[in-house]
C-alpha positions, 0 to 999 in steps of 0.5 A: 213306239214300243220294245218287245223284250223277251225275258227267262221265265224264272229268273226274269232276266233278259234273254237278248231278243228284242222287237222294235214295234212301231205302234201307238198304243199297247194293245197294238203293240200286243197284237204285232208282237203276236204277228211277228212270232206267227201266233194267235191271241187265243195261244197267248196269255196276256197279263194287262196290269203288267204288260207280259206276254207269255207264248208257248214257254217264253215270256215278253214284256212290252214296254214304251220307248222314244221315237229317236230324235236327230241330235243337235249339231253343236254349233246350233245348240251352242250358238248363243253361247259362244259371244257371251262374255262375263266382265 
């Protein structure tokens, strides 16, 4: 799984536009963030080293985020916790 973050080409600050892309490799993850903004790879330039795609004046970057876990409920994480006694 893979965040596209839209950064200020300048200042390398966020711009607040984020995708969530559900691939597994980057190259994928590229190519869908390509879809989503309705452009081609040809209109693209494609840094590798850096995972950064810059598209008509806005520059992305793809990094790789967890798929989300459900959280524990407390009495399973805790359970053998609670009849532990220290004499």
């Amino acid at each position: 799984m893979f965040k596209a973050i839209e950064v200020d080409a300048a200042s390398r600050q966020r711009t607040g536009r984020e995708h969530a892309l559900d691939v597994q490799t980057r190259q994928e993850a590229i190519d869908e963030l390509l879809r989503r903004l309705g452009m081609a790879s040809s209109e693209a330039r494609v840094d590798p080293t850096r995972t950064v795609v810059e598209t008509a004046g806005h520059l992305w970057t793809i990094v790789a985020t967890r798929a989300a876990t459900p959280p524990e409920a407390s009495g399973v994480r805790r359970a053998g916790a609670k009849h532990k006694r220290v004499r």
